[in-house]
C-alpha positions as CSV (number, residue, x, y, z in Angstrom):
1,X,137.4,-110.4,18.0
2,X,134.1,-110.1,20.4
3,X,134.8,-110.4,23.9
4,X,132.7,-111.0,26.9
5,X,129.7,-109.2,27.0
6,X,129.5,-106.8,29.6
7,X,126.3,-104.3,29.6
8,X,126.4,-100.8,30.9
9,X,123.8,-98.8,33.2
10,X,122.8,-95.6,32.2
11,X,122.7,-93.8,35.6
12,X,125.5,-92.8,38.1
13,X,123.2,-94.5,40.8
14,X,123.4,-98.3,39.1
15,X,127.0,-97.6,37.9
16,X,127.7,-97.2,41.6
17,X,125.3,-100.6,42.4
18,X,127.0,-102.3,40.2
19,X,130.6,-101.1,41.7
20,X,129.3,-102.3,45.2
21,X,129.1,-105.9,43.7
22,X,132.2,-105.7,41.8
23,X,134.5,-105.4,44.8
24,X,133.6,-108.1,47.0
25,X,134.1,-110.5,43.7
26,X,137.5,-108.7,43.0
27,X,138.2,-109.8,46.9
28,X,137.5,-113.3,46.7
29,X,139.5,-113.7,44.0
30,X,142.4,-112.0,45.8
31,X,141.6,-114.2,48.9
32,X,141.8,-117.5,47.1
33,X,145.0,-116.5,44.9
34,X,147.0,-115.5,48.1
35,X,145.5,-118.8,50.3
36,X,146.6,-121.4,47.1
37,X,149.8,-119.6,46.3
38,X,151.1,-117.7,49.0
39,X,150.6,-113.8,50.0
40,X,154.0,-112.3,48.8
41,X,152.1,-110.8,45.0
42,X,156.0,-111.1,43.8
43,X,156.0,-114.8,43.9
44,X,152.8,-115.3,43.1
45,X,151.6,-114.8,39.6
46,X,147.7,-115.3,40.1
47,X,147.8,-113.0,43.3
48,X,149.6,-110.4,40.8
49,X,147.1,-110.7,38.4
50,X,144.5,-110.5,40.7
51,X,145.6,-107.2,42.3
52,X,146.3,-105.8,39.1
53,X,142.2,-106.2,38.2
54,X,141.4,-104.9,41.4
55,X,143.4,-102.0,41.2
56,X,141.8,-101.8,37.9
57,X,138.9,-101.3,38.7
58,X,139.8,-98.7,42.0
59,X,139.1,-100.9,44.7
60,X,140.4,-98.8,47.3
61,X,144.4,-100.4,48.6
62,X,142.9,-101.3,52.2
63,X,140.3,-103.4,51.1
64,X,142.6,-105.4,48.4
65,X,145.3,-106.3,51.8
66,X,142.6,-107.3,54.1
67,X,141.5,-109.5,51.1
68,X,145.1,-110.5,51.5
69,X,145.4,-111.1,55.5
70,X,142.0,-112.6,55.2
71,X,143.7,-116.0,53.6
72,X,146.1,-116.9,56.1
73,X,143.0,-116.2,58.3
74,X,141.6,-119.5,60.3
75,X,137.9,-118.4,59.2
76,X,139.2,-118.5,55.9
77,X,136.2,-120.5,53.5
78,X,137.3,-123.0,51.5
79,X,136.3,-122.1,47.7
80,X,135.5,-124.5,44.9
81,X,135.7,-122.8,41.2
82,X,132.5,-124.8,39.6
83,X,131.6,-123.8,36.4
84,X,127.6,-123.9,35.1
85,X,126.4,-123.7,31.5
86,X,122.7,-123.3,30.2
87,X,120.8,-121.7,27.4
88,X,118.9,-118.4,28.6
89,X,115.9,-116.6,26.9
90,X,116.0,-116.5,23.2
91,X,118.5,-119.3,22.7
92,X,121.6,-117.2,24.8
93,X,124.4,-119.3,25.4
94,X,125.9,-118.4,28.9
95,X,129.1,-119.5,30.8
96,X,128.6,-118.8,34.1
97,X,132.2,-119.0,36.3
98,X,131.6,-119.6,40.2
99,X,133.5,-119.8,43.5
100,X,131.9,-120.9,46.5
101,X,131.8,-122.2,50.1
102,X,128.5,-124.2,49.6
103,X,127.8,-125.6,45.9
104,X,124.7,-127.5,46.4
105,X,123.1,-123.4,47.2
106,X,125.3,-122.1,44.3
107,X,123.7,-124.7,41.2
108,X,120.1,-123.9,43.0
109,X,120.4,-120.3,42.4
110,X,122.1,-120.3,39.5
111,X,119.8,-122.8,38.4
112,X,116.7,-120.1,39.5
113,X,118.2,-117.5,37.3
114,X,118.0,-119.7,34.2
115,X,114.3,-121.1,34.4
116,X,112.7,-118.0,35.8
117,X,113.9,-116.2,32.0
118,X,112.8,-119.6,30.4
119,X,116.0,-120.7,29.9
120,X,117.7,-124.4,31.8
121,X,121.2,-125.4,32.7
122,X,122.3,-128.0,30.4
123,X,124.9,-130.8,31.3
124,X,128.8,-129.8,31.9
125,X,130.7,-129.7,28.9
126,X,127.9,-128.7,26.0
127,X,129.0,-125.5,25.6
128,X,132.8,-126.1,25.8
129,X,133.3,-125.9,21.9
130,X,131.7,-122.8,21.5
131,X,133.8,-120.4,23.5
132,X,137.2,-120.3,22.9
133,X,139.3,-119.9,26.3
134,X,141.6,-116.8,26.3
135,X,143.9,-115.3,28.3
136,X,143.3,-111.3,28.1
137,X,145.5,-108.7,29.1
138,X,144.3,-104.8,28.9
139,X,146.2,-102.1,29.4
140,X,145.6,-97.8,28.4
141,X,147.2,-96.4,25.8
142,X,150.5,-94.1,26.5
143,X,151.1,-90.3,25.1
144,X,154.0,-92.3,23.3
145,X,152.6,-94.3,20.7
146,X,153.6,-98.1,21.2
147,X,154.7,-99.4,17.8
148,X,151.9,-102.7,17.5
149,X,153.7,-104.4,15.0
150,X,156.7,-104.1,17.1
151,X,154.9,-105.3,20.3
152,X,153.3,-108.2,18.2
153,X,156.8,-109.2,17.3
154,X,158.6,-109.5,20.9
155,X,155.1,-111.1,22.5
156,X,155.0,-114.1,19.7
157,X,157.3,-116.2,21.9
158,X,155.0,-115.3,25.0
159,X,151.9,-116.7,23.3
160,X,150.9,-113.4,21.7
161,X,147.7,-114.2,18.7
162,X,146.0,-111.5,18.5
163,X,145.9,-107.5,19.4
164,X,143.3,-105.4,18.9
165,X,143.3,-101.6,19.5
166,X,140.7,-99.1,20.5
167,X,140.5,-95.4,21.6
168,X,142.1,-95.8,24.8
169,X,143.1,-99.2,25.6
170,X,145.2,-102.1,23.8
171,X,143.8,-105.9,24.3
172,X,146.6,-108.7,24.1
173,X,145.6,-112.5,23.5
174,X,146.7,-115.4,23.8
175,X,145.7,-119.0,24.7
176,X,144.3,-119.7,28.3
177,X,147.4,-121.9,28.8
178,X,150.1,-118.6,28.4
179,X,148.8,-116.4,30.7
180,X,151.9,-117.1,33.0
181,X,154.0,-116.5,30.3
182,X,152.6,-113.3,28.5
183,X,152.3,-112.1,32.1
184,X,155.8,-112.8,32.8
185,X,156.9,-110.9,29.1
186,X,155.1,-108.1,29.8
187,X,156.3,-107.6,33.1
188,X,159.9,-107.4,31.7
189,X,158.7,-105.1,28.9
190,X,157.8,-103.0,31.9
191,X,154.1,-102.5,30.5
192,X,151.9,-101.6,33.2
193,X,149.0,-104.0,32.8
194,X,145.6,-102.8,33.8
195,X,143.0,-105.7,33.9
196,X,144.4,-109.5,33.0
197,X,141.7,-112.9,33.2
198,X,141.0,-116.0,31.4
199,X,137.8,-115.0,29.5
200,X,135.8,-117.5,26.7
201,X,134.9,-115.8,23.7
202,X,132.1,-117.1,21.9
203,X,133.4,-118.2,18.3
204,X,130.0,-118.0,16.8
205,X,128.7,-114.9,18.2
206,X,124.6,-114.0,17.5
207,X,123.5,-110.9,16.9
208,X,120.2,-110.0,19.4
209,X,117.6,-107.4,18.9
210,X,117.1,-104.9,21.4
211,X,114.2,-106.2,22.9
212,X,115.6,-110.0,23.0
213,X,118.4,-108.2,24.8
214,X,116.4,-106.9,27.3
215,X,114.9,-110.0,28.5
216,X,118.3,-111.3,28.2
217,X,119.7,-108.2,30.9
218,X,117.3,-109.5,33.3
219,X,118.6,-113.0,33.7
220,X,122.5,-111.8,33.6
221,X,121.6,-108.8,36.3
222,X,120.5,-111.6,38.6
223,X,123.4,-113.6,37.9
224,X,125.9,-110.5,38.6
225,X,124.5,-109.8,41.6
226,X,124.8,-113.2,43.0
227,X,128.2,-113.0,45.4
228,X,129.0,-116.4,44.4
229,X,129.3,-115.9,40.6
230,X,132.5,-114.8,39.7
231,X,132.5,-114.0,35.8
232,X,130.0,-114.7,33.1
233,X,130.3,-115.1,29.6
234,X,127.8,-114.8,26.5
235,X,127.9,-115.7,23.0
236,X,125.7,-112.0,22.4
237,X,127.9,-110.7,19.4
């Protein structure tokens, strides 16, 4: 099963750029979780989640509790989750996941990063059949080898569809509306998740040359880098 497409830099210097934008994403969604659900991570299964990426993905343990402590804070902004679609350069499909303190600047830029690749938004719902919405759950292989078949067994009640294996890392699906529960099951299997979100993965995905991909980098870089864009998702096979 394709997942999200996620590009990689070549050089230490962009892997680091692209680190620097990572974090204050990871934050926000820290933040938010702790300000809708409360800041104890025990009782709060989208705060748990969110550490868990965070940590994931080495954001240092001070700046994931000030992330924390900045929810019950009285400057605390006010996020709406707004989702934009559109069709980028060369026909891409894109899902592009926000959170922000001021929409109407949000759909403007987002809106930019579409027509300046030759690309346009198109109207809230198009795209909805083409992505199927997952919940994800990633976690790194053991020196003891987990029995799969096993696993696949004691997750089916969870929600458990799919799991797909690679060198280091084991990938757990399910639908979007589980993720509570595999998270719960997985938590009493005592299975140290590393990374867990709601992704969409494209159910048709297109196969792009390398210089259609290219053009296509360009738009998603600019959407990456934008502080209010929280994920984005392709149909690039």
């Amino acid at each position: 099963m394709g997942r999200a497409f996620e590009y990689r830099r070549a050089s230490k210097e962009k892997r680091w750029d692209k680190m620097s934008r990572i974090f204050p994403k990871l934050a926000k969604a820290i933040t938010m979780a702790a300000k809708e659900g409360g800041q104890d991570p025990e009782m709060n299964a989208s705060l748990r989640s969110a550490i868990q990426n965070a940590k994931g993905q080495n954001m240092p343990k001070d700046n994931i509790e000030s992330a924390i402590k900045r929810a019950a804070g009285k400057d605390a902004a006010d996020y709406t989750e707004i989702n934009y679609e559109g069709k980028g350069p060369h026909g891409v499909l894109v899902f592009v996941e926000c959170a922000s303190d001021n929409t109407t600047r949000t759909i403007a830029n987002v809106r930019h990063y579409f027509t300046k690749q030759g690309g346009a938004l198109v109207p809230a719902g198009s795209l909805e059949f083409m992505f199927d919405r997952k919940a994800v759950f990633q976690f790194p292989k053991t020196e003891e080898p987990i029995d799969l078949e096993e696993l696949e067994l004691e997750l089916i009640d969870a929600g458990l569809e799919e799991i797909e294996e690679t060198d280091e890392d084991i990938y757990l699906y399910a639908d979007y509306t589980n993720f509570g529960k595999m998270s719960s099951a997985l938590e009493a299997k005592g299975i140290e998740v590393a990374k867990a979100n709601l992704q969409r993965i494209p159910n048709a995905p297109v196969e792009f040359t390398e210089e259609q991909l290219e053009d296509i980098e360009k738009m998603l870089d600019k959407m990456e880098e934008d502080d209010d864009v929280q994920q984005v998702f392709t149909n690039i096979a």
